[in-house]
ZADO-432383 format. One record per residue: residue number from 1; y, z, x of N, C-alpha, C in turn. Coordinates in pm, whole numbers, plus 50000, padded with zeros to 5 digits. Atoms other than C-alpha are relative to their C-alpha. Layout:
<nodes>
NUM/Y/Z/X/Y/Z/X/Y/Z/X
...
</nodes>
This chain:
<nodes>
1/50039/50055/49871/27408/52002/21188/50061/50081/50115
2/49896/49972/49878/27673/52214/21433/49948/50155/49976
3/50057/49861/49986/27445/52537/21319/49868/49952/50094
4/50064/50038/49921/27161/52307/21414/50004/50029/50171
5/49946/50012/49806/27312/52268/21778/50042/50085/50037
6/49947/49836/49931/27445/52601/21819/49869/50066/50040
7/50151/49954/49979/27053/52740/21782/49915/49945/50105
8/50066/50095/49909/26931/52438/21971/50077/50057/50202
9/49967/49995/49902/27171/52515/22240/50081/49866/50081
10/49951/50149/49964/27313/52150/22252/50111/49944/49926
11/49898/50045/50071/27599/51965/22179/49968/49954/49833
12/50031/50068/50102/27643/51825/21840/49942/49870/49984
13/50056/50115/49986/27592/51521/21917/49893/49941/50055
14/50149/50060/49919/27291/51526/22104/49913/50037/49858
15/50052/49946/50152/27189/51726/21713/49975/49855/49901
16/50014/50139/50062/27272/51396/21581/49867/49891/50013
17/50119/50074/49984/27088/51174/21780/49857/50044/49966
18/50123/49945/50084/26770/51381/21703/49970/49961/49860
19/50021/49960/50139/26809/51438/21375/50019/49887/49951
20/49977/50135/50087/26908/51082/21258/49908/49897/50059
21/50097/50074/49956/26668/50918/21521/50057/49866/50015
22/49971/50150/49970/26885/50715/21674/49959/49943/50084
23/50032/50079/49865/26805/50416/21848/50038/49991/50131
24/49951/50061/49849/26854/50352/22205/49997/50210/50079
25/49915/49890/49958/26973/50750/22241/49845/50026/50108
26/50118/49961/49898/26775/50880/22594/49989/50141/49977
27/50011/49872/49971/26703/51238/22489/49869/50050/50063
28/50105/49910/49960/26474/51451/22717/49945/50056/49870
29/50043/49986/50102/26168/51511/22511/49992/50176/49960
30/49988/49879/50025/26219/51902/22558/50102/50033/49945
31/49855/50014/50103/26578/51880/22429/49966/49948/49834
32/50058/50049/50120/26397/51699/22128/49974/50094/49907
33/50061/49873/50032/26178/51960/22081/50084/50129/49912
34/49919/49892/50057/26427/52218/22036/50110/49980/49884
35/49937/50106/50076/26658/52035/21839/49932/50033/49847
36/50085/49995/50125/26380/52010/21583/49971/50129/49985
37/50054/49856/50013/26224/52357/21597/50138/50079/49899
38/49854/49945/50072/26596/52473/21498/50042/49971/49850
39/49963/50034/50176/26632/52232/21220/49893/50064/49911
40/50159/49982/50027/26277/52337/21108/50026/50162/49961
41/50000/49826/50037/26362/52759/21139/50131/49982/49912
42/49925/49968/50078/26695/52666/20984/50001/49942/49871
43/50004/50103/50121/26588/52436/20682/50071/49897/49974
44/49878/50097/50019/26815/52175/20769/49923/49877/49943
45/50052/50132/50099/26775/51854/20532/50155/49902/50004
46/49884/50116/50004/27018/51573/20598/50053/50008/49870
47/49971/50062/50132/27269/51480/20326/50034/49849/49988
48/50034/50176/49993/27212/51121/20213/50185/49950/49925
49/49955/50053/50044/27483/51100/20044/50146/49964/50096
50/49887/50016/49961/27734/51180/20318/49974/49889/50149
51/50043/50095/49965/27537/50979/20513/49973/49855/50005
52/49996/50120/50076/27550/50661/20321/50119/49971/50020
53/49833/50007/50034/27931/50723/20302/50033/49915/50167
54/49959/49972/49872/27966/50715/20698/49910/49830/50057
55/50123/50084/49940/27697/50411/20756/50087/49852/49877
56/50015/50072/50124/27841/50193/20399/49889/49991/49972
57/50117/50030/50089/27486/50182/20273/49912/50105/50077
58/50100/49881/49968/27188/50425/20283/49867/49943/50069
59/50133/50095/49878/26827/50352/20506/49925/50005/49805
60/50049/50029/50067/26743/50357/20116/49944/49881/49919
61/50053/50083/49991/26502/50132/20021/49929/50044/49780
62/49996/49953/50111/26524/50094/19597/49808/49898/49949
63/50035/50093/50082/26206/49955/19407/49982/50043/49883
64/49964/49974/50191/26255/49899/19038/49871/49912/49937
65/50154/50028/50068/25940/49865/18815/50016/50089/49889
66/49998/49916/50136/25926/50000/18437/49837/49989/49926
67/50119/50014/50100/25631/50009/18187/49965/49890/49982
68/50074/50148/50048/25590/49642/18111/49934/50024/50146
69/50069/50070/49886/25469/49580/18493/49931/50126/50002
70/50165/49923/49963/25264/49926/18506/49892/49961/49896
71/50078/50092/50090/25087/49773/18155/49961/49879/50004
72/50074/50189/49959/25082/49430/18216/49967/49960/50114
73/49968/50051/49872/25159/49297/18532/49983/50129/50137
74/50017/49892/49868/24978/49553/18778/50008/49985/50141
75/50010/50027/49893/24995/49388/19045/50127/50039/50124
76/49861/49931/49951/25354/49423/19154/50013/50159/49996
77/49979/49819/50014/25354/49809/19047/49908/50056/50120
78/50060/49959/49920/25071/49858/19294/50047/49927/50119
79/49917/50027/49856/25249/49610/19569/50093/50101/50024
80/49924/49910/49934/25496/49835/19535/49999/50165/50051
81/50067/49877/49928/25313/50146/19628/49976/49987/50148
82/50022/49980/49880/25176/50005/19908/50150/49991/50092
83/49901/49991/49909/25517/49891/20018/50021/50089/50058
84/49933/49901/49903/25646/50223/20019/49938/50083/50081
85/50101/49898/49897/25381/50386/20216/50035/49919/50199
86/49977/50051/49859/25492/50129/20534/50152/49981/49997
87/49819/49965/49958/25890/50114/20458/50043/50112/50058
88/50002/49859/49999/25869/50469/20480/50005/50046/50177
89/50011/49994/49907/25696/50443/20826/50094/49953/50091
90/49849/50073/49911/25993/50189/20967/50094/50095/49967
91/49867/49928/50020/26211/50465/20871/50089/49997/49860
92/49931/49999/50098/26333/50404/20530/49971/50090/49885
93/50030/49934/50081/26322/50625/20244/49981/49887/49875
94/50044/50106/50061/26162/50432/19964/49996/50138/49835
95/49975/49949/50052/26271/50533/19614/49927/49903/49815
96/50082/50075/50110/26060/50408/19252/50144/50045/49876
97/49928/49996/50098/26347/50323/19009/49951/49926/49908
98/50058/50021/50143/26251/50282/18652/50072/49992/49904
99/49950/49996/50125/26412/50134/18328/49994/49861/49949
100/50057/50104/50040/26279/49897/18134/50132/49871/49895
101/49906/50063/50092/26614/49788/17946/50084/49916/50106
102/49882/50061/49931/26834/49678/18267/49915/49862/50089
103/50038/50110/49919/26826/49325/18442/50100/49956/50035
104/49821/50034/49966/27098/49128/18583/50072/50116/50075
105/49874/49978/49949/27431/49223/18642/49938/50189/49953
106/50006/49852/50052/27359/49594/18458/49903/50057/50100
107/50118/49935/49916/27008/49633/18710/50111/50038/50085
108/49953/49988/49938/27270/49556/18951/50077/50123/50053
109/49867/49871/50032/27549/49764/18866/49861/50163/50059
110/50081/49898/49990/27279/50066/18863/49921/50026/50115
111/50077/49987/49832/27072/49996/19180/50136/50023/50109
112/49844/50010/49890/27460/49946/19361/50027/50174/50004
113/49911/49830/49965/27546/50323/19260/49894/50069/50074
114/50073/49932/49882/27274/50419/19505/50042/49969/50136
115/49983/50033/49850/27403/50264/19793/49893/49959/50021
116/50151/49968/49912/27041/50140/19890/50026/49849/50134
117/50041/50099/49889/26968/49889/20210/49944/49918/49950
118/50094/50104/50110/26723/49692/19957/49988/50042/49900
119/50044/49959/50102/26638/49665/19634/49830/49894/49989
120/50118/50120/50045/26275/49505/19554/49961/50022/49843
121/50059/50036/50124/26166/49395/19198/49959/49912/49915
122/50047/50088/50068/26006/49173/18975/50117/49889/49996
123/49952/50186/49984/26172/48804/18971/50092/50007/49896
124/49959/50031/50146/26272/48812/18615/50150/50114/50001
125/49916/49923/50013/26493/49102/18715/50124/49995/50048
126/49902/50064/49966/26747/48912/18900/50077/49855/49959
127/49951/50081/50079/26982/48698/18795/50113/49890/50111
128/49924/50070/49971/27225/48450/18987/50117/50083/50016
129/49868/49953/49967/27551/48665/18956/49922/50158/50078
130/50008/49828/49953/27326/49016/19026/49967/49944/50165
131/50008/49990/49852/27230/48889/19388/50092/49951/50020
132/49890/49978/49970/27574/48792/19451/50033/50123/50002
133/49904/49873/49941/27688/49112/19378/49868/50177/50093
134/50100/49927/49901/27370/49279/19570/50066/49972/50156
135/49936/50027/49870/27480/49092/19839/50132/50037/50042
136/49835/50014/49984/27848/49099/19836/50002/50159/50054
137/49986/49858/49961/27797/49513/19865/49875/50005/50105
138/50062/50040/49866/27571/49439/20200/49811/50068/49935
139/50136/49957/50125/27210/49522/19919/49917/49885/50036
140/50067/50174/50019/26898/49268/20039/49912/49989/49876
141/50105/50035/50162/26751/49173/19696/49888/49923/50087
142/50154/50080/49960/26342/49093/19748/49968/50003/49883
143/50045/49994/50125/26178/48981/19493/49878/49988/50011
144/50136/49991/49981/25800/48995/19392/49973/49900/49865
145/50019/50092/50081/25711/48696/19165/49877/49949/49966
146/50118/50124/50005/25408/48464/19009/50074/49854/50107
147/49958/50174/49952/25638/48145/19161/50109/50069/50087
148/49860/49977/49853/25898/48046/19457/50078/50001/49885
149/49858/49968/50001/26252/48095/19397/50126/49999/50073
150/49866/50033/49936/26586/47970/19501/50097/50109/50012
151/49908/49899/49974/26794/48299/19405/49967/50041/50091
152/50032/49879/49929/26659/48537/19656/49855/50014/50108
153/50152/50037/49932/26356/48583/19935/49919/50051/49906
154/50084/49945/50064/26089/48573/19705/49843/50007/50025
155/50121/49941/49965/25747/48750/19768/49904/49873/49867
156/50040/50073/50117/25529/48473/19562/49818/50129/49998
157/50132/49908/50001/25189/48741/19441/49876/49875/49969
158/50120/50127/50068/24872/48467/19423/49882/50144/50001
159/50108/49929/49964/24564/48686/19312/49927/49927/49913
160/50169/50170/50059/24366/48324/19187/49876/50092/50091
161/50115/49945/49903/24127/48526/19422/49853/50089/49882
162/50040/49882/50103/24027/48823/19152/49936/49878/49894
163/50084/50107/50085/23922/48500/18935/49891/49951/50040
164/50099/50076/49937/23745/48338/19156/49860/50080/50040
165/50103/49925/50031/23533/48644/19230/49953/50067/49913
166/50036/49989/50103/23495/48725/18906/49883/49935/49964
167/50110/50123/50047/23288/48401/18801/49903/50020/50059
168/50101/49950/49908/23156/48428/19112/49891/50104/50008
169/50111/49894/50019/22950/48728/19063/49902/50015/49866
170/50144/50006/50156/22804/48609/18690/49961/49904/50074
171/50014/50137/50005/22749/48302/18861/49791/50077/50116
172/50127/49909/49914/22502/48498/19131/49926/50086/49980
173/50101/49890/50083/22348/48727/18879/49902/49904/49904
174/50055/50024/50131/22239/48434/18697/50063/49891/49853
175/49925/50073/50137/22462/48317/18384/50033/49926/50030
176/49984/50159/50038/22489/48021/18258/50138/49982/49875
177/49904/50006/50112/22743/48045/17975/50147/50132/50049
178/49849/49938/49951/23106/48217/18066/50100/49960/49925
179/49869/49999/50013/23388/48297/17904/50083/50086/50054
180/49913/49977/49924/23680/48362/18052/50104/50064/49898
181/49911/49925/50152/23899/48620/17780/50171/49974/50104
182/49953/50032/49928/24237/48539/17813/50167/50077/49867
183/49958/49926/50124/24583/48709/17583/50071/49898/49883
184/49925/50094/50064/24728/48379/17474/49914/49891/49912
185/50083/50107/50069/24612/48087/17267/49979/49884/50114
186/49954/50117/49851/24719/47853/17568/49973/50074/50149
187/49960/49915/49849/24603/47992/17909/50103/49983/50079
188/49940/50050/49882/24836/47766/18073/50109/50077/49969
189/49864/49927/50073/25131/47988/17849/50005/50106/50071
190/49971/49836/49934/25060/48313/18041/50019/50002/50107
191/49986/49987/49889/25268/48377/18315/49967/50110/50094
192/50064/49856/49933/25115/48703/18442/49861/49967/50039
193/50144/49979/49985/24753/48653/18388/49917/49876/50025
194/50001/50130/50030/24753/48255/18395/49909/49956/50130
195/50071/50089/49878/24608/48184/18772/49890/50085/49993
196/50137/49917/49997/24361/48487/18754/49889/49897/49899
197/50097/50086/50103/24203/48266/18448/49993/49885/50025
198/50019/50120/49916/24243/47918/18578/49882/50020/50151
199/50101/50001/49827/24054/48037/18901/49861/50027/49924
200/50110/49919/50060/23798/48225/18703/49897/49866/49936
201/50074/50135/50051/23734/47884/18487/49973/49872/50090
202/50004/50133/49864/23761/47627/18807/49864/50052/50081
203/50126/49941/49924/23492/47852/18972/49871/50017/49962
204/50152/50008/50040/23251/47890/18719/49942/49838/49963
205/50055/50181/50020/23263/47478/18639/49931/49998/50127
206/50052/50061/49893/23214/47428/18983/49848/50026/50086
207/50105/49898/49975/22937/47671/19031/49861/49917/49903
208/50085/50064/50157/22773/47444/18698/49974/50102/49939
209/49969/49929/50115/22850/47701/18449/50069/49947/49874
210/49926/50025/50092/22957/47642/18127/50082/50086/49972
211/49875/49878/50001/23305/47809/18107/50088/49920/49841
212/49929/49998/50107/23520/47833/17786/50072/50077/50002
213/49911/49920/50029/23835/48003/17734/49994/50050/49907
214/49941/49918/50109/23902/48234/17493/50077/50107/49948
215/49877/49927/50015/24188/48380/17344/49945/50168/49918
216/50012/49853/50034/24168/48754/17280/50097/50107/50040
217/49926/49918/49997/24460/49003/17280/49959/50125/50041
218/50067/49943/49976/24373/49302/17419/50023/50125/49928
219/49984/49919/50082/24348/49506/17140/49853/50068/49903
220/50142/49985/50093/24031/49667/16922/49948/49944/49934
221/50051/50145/50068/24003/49442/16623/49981/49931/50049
222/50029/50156/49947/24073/49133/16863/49836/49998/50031
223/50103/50014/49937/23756/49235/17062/49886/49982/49938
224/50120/49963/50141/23535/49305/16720/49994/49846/49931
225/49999/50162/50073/23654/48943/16607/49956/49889/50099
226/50056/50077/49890/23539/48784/16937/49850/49972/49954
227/50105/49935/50019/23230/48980/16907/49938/49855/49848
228/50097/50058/50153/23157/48845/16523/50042/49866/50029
229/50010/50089/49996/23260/48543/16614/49859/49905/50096
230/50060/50017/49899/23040/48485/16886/49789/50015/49958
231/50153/50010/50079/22715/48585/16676/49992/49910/49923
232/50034/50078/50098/22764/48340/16431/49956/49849/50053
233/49989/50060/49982/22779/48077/16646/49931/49975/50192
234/49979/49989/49873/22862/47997/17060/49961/50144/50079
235/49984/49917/49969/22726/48291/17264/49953/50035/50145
236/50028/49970/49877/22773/48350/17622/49928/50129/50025
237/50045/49866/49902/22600/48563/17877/50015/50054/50099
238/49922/49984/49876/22862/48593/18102/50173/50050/49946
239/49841/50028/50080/23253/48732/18003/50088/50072/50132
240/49881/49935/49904/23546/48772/18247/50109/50039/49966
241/49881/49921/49997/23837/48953/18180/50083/50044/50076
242/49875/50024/49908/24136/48878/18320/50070/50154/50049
243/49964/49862/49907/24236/49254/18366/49901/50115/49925
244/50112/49904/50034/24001/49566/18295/50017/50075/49847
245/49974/49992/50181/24169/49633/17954/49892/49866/49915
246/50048/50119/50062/24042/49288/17841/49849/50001/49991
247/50136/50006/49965/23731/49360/17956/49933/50122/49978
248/50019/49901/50075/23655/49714/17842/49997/49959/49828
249/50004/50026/50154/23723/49631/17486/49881/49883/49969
250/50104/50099/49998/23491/49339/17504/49890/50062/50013
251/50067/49920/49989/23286/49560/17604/49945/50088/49901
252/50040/49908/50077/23273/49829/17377/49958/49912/49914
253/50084/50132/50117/23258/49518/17104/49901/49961/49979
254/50141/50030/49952/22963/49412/17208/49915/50121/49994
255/50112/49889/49996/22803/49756/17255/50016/50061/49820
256/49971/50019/50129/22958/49827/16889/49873/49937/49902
257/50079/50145/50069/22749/49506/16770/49864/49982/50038
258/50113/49935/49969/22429/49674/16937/49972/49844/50096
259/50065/50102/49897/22427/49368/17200/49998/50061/50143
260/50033/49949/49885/22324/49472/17514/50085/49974/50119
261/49959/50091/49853/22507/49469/17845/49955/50092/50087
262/50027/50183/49958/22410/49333/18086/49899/49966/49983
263/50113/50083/50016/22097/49246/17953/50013/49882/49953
264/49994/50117/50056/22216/48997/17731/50169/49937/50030
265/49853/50028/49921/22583/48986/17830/50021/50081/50081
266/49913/49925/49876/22755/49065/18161/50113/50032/49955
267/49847/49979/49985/23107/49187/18180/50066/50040/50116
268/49880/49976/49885/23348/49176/18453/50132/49983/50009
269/49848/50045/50047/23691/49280/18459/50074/49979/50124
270/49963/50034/49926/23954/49246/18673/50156/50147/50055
271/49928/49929/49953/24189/49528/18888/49970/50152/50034
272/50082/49920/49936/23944/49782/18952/50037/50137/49952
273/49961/49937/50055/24113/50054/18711/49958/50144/49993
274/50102/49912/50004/23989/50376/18713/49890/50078/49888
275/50112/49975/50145/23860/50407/18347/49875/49926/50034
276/50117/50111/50040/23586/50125/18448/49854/50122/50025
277/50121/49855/49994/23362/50494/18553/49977/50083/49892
278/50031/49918/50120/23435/50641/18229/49969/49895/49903
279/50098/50120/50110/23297/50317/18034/49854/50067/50019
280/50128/49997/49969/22951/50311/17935/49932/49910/49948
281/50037/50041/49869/22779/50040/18075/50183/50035/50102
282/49896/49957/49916/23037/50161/18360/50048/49867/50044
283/49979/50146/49977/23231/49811/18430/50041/49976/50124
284/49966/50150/49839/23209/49564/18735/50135/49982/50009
285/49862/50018/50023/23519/49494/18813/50050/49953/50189
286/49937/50001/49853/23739/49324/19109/50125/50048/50029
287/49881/49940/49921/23981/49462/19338/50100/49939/50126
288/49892/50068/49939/24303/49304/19496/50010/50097/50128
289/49984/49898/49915/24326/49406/19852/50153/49973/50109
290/49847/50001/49991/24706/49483/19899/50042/49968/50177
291/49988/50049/49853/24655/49537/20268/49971/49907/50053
292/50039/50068/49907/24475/49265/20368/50036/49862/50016
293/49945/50115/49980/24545/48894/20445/50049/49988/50146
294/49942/50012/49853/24699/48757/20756/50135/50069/50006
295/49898/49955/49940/25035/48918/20699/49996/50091/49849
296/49960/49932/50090/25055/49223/20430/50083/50001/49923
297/49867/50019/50050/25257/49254/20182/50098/50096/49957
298/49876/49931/49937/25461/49553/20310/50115/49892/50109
299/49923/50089/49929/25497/49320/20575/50111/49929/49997
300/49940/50102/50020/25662/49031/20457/50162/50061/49928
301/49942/49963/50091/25871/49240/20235/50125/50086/50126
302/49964/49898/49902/25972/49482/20561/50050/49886/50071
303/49936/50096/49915/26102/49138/20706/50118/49952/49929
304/49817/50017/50082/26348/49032/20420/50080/50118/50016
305/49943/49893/49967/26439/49366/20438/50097/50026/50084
306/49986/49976/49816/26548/49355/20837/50051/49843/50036
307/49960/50187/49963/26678/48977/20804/49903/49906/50065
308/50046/50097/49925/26371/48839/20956/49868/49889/49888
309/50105/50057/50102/26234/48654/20609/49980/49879/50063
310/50085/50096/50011/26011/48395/20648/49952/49909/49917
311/50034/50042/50092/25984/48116/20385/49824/49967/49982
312/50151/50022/49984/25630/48061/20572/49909/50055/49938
313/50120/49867/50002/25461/48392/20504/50098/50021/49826
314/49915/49966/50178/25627/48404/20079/49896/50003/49889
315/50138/50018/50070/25280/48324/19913/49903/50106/50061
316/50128/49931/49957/25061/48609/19971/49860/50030/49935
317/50146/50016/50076/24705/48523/19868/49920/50205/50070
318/50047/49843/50002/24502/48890/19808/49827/50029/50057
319/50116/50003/50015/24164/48950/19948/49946/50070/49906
320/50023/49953/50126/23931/49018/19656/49862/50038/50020
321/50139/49929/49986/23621/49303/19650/49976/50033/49847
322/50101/49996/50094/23344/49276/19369/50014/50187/49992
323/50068/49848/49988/23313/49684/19282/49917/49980/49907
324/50118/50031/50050/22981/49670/19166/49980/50161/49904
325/50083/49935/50124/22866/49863/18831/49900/49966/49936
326/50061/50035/50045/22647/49856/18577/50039/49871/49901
327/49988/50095/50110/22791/49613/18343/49964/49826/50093
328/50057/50110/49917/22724/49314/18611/49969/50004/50137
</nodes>
């Protein structure tokens, strides 16, 4: 920084204010200018770490997400994309920590040796003593959940929406018979995928559809045993799939079993994936829209963050777009 300001022509401390972007500081925007140009010809790159030291905590902004939530639970893995595309903008550096073994006190311990300003992550990943000691080292734990929560401000994710337009779109093509594929024996048992399928089946009753659950794992055989089950007997002409895995395989099953879609069955999945273009029938499918709603959910998240959480704004329902293919 004091090569910075030698080049610039300015104290150090006016190098500072620039370069760290501090608040309040009145620098002439031609002093700015130069300032930067300098750091810019000289390659200057802050160090965070001595920076962190000097501040107790870094403008780092941690979120932790592993393989189960980019496989299962997409929803959070893609909230937390969008987050960091608007933490970023408030000024924070926004950092994707990954490990699928730590929770608790151990997440803790491990997110702490960053120094960060926040940590955000799945619900399940905090524990009672780890936001104590988040907190205690000045760390705001956010969390991103299916349900409220007493530990910590928690982000509640509702995307009952992606169900509801699901149904919705066999329901307006037509079908009369709907099932709703689902990974458990019990829909009400799945806490990930549980309101997407409740909405999906509340929407097509109400619509006067005949809706039926059915359990299907989302795996190859499962889909082939649907399939043969489904000829022998019960056979819709409508199937929703709670996420675009569920609903691809169903898919192929069916095309497998030389039944037609969508002539004789629709399929619509759910999260808008980008394999649903390399299917063939290419699959329908809905899409969670991260930005939209009355208050985003960078937003809400950029307010626990900054102390200004809101228990009001904690439920963020998702607007939900039909992407229209061939399969419905």
């Amino acid at each position: 920084m004091s090569d910075v300001a030698r080049q610039a022509g300015v104290s150090r401390a006016t190098a500072s204010y620039v370069l760290n972007r501090t608040p309040g500081a009145r620098i002439p925007e031609q002093t700015r200018a130069k300032v930067l140009a300098a750091a810019e010809a000289l390659r200057y790159v802050p160090h965070v770490s001595a920076r962190s030291l000097r501040r107790g905590r870094s403008d780092l902004v941690v979120g932790h997400v592993d393989g189960t939530s980019i496989l299962g639970d997409r929803l959070p893995f893609f909230g937390l994309v969008q987050v960091a595309s608007e933490v970023r903008k408030a000024g924070y550096t926004f950092l994707i920590h990954g490990d699928p073994t730590v929770s608790g006190l151990a997440a803790a311990r491990a997110w702490l040796a960053l120094r960060p300003a926040a940590v955000v992550a799945t619900l399940d990943r905090f524990t009672e003593e780890s936001v104590a000691m988040l907190a205690g080292a000045g760390t705001v734990p956010v969390a991103l959940g299916r349900r409220s929560s007493e530990l910590t401000a928690t982000v509640v994710l509702d995307d009952g929406e992606l169900g509801r337009a699901a149904a919705g779109r066999l329901a307006d093509r037509g079908r009369r018979r709907v099932a709703v594929l689902g990974s458990h024996e019990d829909r009400a048992s799945d806490p990930v995928l549980g309101n997407r399928i409740a909405e999906a089946l509340a929407t097509a009753r109400h619509r006067g559809l005949e809706a039926r659950y059915v359990p299907m794992r989302p795996e190859v055989d499962a889909a082939a045993r649907v399939v043969a089950e489904w000829r022998r007997g019960w056979m819709p002409d409508g199937v929703v799939g709670p996420t675009d895995r569920h609903a691809g395989l169903l898919l192929g099953a069916l095309t497998d079993a030389g039944i037609a879609v969508p002539g004789r069955v629709a399929v619509v999945g759910m999260d808008d994936d980008p394999f649903c273009d390399l299917l063939r029938p290419r699959l329908t499918s809905v899409r969670a829209d991260l930005t939209g709603g009355d208050t985003p959910l960078a937003g809400v998240v950029l307010a626990a963050i900054e102390g200004r959480w809101d228990p009001g704004d904690a439920v963020r329902r998702f607007p939900a777009h039909v992407v229209v293919r061939d399969s419905a």
